[in-house]
C-alpha positions in Angstrom: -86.7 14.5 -23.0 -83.0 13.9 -22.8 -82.6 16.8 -26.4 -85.1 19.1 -24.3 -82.4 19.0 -21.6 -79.5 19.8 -23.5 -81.2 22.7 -25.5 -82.3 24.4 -22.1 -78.3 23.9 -21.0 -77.2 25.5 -24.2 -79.5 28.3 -23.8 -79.0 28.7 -20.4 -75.1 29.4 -21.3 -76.3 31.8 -23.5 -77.8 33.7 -20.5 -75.0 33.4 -18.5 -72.6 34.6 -21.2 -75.3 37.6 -22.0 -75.5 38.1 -18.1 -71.6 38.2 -18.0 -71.2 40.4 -20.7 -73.8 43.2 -19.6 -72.2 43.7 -16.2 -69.4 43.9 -17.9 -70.2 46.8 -20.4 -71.7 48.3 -17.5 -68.9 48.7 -15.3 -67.4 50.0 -18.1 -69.5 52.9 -18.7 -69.7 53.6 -15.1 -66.1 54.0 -14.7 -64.1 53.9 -17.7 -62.3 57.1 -17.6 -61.3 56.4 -13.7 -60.2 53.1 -14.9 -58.2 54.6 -17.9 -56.9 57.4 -15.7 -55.4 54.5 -13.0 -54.1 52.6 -15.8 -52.0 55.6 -17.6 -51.0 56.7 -14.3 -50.5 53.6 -12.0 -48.2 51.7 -14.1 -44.6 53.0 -12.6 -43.1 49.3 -12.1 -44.3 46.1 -13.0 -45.6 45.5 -9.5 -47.6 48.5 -9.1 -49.2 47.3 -13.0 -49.9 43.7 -12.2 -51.9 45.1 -9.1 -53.4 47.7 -11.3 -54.3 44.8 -13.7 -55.9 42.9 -11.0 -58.5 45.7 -9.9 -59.0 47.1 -13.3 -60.0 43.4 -14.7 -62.2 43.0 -10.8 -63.8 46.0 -11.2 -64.8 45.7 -14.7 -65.1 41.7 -15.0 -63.3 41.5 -18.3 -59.7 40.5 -18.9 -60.5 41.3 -22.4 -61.4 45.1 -21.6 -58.4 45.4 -20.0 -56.1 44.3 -22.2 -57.7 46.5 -24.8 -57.7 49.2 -22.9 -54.0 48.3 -22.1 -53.2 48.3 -25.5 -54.4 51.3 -26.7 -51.8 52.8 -24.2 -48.6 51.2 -25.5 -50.0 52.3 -29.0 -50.2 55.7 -27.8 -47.0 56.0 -25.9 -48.4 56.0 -22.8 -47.2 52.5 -21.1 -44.2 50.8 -22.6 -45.0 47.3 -24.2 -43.3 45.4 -20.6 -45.6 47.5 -18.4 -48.6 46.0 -20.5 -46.7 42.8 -19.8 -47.2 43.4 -16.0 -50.7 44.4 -16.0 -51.7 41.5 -18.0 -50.6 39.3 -15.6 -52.4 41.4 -13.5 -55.8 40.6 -15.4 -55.3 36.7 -15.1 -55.5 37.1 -11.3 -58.7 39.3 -11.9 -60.3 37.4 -13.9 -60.4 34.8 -11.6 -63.1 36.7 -9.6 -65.4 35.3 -12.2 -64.7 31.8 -10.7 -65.4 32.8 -7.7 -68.9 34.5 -9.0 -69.8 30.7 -10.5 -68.6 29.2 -7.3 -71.4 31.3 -5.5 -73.6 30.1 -7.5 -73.0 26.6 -7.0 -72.9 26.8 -3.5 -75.6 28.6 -2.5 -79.3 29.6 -4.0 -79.1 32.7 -5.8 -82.4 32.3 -7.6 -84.3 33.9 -5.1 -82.0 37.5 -6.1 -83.2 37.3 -9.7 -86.5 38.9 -9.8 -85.8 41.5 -7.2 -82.8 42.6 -9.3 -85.0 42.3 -12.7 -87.7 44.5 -10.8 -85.7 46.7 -9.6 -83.3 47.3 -12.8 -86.1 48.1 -15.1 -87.6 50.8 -12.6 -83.9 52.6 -12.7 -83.8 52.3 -16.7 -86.9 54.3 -17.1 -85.4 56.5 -14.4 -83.0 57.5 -17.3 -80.4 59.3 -15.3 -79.8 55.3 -12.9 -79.8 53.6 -16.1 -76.2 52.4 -16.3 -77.1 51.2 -13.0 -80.8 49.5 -13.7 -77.9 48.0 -16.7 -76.0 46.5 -14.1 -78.8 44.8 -12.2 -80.3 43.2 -15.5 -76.5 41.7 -16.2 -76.5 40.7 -12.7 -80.0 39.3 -12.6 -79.9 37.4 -16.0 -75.6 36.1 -14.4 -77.6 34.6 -11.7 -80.4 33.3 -13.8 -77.9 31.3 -16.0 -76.3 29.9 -13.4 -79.2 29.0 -11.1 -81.3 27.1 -14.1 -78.0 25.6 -15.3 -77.3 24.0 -11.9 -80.7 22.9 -12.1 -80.6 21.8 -15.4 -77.4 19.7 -15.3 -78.7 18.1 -12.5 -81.5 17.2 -14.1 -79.9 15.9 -16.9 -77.3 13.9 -14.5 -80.4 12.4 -12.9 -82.0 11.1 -16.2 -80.4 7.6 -16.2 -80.5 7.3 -19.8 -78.4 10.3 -20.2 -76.5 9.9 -16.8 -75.3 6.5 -18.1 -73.9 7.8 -21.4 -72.1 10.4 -19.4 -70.4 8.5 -17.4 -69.6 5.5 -19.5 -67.7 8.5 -21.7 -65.6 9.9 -19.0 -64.8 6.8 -17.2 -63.0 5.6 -20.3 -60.2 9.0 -19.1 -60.1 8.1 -15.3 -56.9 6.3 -15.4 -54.7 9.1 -14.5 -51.7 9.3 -17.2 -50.3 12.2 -19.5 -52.8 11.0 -22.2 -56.0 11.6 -20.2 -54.4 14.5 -19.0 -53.5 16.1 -22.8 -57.1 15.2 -23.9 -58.6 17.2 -21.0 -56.2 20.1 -21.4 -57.1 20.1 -24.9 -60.4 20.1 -24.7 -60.8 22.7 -21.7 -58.6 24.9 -24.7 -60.7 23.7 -27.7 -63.9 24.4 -25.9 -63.3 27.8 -24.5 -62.0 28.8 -28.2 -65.2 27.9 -29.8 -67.7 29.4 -26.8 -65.6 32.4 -26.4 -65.8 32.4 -22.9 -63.9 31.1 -20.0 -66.8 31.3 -17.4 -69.0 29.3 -19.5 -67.0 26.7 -19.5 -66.0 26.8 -15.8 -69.7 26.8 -15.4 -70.1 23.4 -17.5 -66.6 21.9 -15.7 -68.4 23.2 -12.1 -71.8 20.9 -13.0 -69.8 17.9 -14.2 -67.6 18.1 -11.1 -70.2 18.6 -8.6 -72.4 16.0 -10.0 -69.5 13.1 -9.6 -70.0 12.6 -13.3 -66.3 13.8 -13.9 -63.6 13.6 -11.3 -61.5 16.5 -9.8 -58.3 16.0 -12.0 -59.9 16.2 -15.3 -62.0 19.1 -13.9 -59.0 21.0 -12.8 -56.7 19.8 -16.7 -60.0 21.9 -18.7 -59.4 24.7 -16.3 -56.2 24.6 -17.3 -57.2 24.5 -20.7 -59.6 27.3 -20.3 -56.7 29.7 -19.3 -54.8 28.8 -22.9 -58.1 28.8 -25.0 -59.4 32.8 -23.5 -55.9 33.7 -24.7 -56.0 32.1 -28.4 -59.3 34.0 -29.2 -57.9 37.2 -28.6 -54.6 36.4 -30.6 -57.3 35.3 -33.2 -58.7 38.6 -33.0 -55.5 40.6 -33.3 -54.3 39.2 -36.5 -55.5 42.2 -38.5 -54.4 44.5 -35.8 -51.0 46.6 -35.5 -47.6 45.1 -34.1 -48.0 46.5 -30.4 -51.3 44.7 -30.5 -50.4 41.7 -31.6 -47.6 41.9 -29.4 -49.7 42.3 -26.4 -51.9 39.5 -27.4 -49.1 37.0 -28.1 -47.2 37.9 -24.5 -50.9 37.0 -23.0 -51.0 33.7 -24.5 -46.7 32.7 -23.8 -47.1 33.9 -20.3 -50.4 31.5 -19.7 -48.5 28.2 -21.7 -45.7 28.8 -19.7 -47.9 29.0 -16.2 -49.5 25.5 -17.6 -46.1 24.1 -18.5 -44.9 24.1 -14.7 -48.3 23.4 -13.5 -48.4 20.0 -15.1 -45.2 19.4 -13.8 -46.0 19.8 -10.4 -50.1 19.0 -10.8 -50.1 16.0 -8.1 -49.2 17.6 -5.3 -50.8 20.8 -6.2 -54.2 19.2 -6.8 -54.0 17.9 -3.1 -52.6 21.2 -1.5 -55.7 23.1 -3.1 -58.0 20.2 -1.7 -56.3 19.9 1.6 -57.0 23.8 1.9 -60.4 23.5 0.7 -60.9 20.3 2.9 -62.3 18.4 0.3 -61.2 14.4 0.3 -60.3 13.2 -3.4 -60.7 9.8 -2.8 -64.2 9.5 -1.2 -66.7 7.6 -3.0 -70.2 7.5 -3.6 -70.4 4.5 -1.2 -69.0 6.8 1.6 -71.3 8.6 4.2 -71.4 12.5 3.4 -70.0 12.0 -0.4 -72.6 14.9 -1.3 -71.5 17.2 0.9 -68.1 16.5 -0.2 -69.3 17.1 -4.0 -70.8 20.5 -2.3 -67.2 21.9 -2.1 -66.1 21.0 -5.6 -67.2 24.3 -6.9 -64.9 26.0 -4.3 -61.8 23.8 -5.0 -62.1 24.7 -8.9 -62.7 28.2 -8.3 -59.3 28.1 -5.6 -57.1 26.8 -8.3 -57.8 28.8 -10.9 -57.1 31.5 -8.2 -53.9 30.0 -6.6 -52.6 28.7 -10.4 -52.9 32.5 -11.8 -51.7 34.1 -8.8 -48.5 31.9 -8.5 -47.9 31.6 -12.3 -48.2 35.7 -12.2 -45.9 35.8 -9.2 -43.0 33.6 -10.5 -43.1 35.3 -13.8 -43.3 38.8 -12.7 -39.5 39.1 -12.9 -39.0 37.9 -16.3 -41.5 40.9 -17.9 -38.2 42.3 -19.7 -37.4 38.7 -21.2 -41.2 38.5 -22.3 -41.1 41.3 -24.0 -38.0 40.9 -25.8 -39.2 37.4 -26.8 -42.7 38.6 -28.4 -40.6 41.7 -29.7 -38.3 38.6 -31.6 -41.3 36.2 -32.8 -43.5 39.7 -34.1 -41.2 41.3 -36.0 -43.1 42.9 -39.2 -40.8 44.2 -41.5 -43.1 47.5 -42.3 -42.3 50.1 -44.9 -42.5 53.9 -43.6 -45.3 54.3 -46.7 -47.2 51.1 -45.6 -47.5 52.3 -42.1 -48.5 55.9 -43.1 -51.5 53.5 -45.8 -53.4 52.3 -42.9 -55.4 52.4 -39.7 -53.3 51.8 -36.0 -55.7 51.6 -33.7 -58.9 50.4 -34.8 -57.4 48.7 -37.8 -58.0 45.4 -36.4 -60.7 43.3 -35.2 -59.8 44.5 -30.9 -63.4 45.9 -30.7 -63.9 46.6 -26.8 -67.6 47.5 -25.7 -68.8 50.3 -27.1 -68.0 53.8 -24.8 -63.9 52.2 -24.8 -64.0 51.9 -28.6 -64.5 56.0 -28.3 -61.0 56.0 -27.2 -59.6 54.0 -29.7 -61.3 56.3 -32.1 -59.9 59.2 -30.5 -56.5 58.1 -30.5 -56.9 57.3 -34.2 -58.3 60.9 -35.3 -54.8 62.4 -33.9 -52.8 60.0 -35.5 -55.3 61.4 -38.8 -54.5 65.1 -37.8 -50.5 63.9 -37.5 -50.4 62.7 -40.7 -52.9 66.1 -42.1 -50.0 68.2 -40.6 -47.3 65.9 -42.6 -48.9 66.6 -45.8 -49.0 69.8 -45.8 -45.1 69.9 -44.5 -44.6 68.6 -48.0 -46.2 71.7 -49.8 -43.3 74.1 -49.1 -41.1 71.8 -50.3 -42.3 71.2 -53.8 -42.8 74.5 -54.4 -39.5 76.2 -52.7 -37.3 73.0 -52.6 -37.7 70.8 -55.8 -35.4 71.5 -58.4 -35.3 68.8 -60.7 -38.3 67.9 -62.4 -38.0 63.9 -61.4 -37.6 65.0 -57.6 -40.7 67.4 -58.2 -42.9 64.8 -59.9 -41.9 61.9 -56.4 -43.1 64.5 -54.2 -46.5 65.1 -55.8 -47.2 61.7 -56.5 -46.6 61.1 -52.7 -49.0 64.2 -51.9 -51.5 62.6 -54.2 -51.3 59.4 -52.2 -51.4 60.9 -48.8 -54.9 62.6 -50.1 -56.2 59.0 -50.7 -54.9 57.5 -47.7 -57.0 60.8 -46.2 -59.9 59.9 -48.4 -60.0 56.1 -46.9 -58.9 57.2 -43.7 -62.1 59.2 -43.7 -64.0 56.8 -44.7 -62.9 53.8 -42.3 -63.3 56.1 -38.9 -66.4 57.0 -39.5 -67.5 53.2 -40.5 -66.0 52.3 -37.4 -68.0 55.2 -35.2 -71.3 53.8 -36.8 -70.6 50.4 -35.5 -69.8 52.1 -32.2 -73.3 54.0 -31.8 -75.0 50.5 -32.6 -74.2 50.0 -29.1 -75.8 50.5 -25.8 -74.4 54.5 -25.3 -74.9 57.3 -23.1 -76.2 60.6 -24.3 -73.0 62.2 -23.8 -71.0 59.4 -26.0 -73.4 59.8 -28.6 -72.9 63.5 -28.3 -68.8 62.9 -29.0 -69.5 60.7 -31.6 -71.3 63.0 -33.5 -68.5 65.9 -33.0 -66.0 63.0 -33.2 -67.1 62.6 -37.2 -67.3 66.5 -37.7 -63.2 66.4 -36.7 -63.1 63.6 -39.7 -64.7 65.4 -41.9 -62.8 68.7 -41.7 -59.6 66.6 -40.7 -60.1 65.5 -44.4 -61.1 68.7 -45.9 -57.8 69.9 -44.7 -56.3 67.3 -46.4 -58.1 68.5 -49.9 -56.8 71.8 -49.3 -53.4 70.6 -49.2 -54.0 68.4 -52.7 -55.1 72.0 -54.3 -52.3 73.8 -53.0 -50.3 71.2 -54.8 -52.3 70.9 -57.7 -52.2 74.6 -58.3 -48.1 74.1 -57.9 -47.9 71.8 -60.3 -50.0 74.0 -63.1 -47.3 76.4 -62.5 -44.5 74.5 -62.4 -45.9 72.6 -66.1 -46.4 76.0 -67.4 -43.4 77.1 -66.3 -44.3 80.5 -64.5 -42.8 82.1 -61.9 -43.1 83.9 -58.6 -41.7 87.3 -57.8 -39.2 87.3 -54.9 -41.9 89.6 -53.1 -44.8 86.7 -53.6 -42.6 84.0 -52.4 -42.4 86.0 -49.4 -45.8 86.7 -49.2 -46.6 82.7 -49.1 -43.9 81.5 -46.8 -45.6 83.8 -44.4 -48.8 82.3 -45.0 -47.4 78.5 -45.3 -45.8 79.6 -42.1 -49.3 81.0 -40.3 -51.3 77.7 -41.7 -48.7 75.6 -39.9 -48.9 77.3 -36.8 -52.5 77.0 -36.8 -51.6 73.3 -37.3 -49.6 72.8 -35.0 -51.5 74.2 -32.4 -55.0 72.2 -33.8 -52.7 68.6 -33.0 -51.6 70.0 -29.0 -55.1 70.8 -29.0 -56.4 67.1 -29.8 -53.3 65.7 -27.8 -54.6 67.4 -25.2 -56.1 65.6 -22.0 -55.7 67.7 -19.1 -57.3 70.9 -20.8 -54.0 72.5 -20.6 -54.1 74.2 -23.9 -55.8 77.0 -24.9 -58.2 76.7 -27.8 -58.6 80.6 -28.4 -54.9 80.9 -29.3 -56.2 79.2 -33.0 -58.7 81.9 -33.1 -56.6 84.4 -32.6 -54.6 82.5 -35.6 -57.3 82.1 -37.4 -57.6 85.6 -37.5 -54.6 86.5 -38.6 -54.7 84.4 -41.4 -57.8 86.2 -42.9 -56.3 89.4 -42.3 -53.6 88.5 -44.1 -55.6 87.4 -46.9 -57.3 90.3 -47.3 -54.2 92.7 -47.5 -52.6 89.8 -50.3 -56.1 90.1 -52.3 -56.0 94.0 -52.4 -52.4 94.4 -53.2 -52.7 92.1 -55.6 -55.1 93.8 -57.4 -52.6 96.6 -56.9 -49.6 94.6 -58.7 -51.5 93.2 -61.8 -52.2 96.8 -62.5 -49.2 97.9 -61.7 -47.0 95.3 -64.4 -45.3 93.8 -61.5 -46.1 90.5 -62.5 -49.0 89.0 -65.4 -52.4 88.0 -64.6 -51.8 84.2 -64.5 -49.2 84.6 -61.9 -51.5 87.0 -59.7 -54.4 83.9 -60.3 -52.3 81.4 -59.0 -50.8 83.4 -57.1 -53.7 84.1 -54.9 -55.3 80.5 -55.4 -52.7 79.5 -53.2 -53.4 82.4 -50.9 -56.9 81.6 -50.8 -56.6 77.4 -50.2 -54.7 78.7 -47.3 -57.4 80.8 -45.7 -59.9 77.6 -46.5 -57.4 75.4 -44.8 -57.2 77.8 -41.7 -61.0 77.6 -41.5 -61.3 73.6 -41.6 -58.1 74.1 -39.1 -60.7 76.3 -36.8 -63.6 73.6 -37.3 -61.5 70.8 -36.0 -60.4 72.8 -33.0 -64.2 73.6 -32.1 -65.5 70.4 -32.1 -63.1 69.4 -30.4 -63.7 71.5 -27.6 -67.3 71.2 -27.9 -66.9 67.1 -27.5 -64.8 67.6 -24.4 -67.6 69.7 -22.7 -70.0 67.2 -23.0 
């Protein structure tokens, strides 16, 4: 009987966390570009971005979104690495609503809201157009169906007396209160909440062994504690494989939480018994005292009031050190990178920081203009080795860096759209399904630009083995053209930069344009030329295979820029 209970309070953890996560991927899709609007734009001092991190994290119920979503803006130059500091304080007082959410569940019977909300969710998915919503009421509904049969499953396994007596034998051996007992809870609450991945299942466990009298208040309160260092370590976990800023990001969120729990052990006596004072709930009554289960009643609320007074001080008193944060993460996460190993690989999405599904479209986004930044530095290398490489070592460096910029292309290519795949295996709205597909279109010709660049230099180097020259008059013909085709690029990267809508996308037609024209006057005075003796046949080839990869490149310049726009207007 006693193994029956204990699967039904695993599984009912697993609908809690399933519950908790759902409400939070909905949120998300309901306001995720408001959300990354306030962020970018509500950040002007650290106090202004710790409250922006408290109603961001509130509104979406995920620290962990936030963060993510935090930073993807450092990475993009958006917010500088100490105002992520300041909304990630922020997101430890937000996160604390989730407490609060448990607490409610403790204290009151929230059973009877389940099958409304499951009734009435389902009718709004068919709906189709209400669905984020009926998505939202299933999270909700399934939240509340968690914690409703895990209250009434960890009372039921505190009132079996076989397993009630095993339970209690184990934590009355860590009653005496000393730094020990203290450490081992601590640890634990860290330990546990690494290996569940999740804070509030844990507060949900620590709520039922507190409320039951099975474990007291203090070591209740020292696996909170723990809870707020272990939510941290699995996202500095997760950001191993990611970029510096990340791991940055991830490490400040796990010094400014040890810190918080450094000076809250210090001073954990008396503020244990402030909490419970405010609360009104008497530590030292016993089970032999009248009303000692109403007192238990208010256990739930004293858990759920520290965690909310311990990250709103902690966020408070550190506040005014953001700058000496930053420059200590910026000391212990210091990478020494080559330039050629940061051009080799992926910046945003190059780690394991996987948000829910519609904000992983924005790290994708922000990782196809750092692709077309690094398209429009490959192809500034093509004048060079054909007007500015003398020497036939300095000729040969160049083209064997052009030759690995096309396989960084190649993988680059290859890694986005991976990582868009995995993104439409989540729950998505037509629209985001729409920009992924135009999303992998600008991947594709991104890359194709990128070929066009290895032929121009391809076709530079049979000339420059054969020795053959240009005429003065075709040199001046191609820096024309080199000079349209980066025009046209320059304008396809303010295009992608673009979020306000600013730019105008006809200005690369009109480019466009004049590239083929200019084509076509090259091709039929070419034809001119050869006839004429001005130069030989192979020179005119090449001469005009350049002119021609040009005109291609304009074309997969022109394909990026319209799926582009066409993913914005969805």
């Amino acid at each position: 009987m006693t193994l029956f209970v204990i699967f039904k309070l695993l599984g009912c953890l697993a609908l809690l966390m399933f519950g908790m996560k759902s409400v939070s991927d909905a949120l998300q899709k309901m306001a995720g570009p408001q959300l990354r609007h306030v962020l970018s734009s509500m950040t002007t001092n650290r106090f202004t971005g710790m409250l922006t991190g408290v109603f961001v994290t509130a509104a979406v119920q995920s620290s962990t979104a936030t963060t993510l979503m935090t930073v993807s803006f450092v990475n993009a130059g958006l917010l500088t690495l100490a105002q992520s500091i300041s909304v990630i304080m922020g997101a430890h007082i937000g996160t604390t609503v989730t407490a609060w959410i448990m607490s409610l569940g403790f204290t009151i019977n929230i059973m009877s809201l389940v099958y409304p909300a499951f009734l009435i969710g389902i009718v709004l998915i068919y709906l189709k157009k209400r669905r984020i919503i009926g998505d939202l009421l299933f999270g909700i509904a399934f939240l509340f169906l968690g914690l409703g049969t895990l209250k009434e499953t960890g009372f039921a396994l505190v009132n079996d007396p076989n397993a009630n007596a095993a339970i209690s034998t184990f934590f009355q051996r860590f009653n005496e209160p000393n730094f020990w007992n203290s450490f081992l809870f601590l640890f634990m609450g860290t330990v546990l909440t690494l290996c569940v991945q999740s804070s509030a299942a844990i507060m949900a466990i620590t709520m039922i062994l507190c409320s039951t009298g099975v474990l007291h208040i203090e070591q209740g309160i020292m696996l909170v504690l723990g809870e707020n260092i272990g939510t941290t370590l699995t996202a500095n976990i997760v950001a191993i494989g990611a970029n510096t800023q990340a791991r940055r990001a991830a490490f400040a969120h796990l010094s400014i939480n040890v810190i918080g729990v450094t000076w809250a052990l210090i001073v954990i006596r008396p503020f244990i018994r402030l909490v419970c004072n405010f609360v009104g709930f008497d530590m030292n009554m016993g089970p032999e005292n009248p009303g000692y289960e109403d007192n238990l009643l208010k256990i739930s609320v004293v858990l759920a009031t520290f965690h909310s007074a311990f990250n709103v001080t902690n966020s408070c008193l550190q506040i005014g050190f953001v700058k000496y944060i930053e420059r200590f993460v910026c000391r212990v996460i210091n990478p020494k990178v080559s330039d050629e190993d940061e051009e080799s690989k992926l910046k945003f999405i190059s780690g394991g920081l996987l948000s829910t599904a519609e904000l992983s479209i924005l790290q994708a986004q922000k990782e196809i203009r750092l692709f077309s930044t690094r398209t429009n530095r490959m192809f500034n290398f093509i004048p060079t080795l054909l007007f500015d490489t003398k020497q036939d070592e300095e000729f040969s460096k160049l083209y064997a860096r052009i030759e690995k910029y096309e396989q960084i292309a190649d993988n680059m290519e290859i890694e986005i759209a991976n990582y868009l795949n995995k993104v439409t295996e989540g729950h998505l709205s037509p629209e985001s399904k729409t920009k992924i597909r135009y999303m992998l279109r600008e991947v594709g010709e991104l890359e194709s630009i990128c070929d066009s660049c290895y032929n121009l230099a391809r076709t530079i180097n049979q000339k420059h083995t054969k020795n053959e020259h240009f005429t003065d008059e075709q040199k001046v013909h191609i820096r024309h053209m080199f000079e349209l085709c980066n025009k046209s690029l320059e304008h396809m990267q303010k295009v992608l930069d673009d979020d306000q809508g600013v730019v105008d996308v006809n200005e690369s037609v009109n480019i466009e344009n004049e590239i083929n024209n200019y084509r076509t006057q090259l091709r039929e005075a070419n034809v001119s030329d050869i006839n004429g003796h001005r130069y030989n046949y192979q020179a005119g080839v090449q001469y005009m295979d350049i002119i021609c990869e040009c005109e291609k490149l304009g074309d997969y310049v022109i394909n990026v820029v319209e799926a582009h726009a066409h993913k914005k207007m969805t």
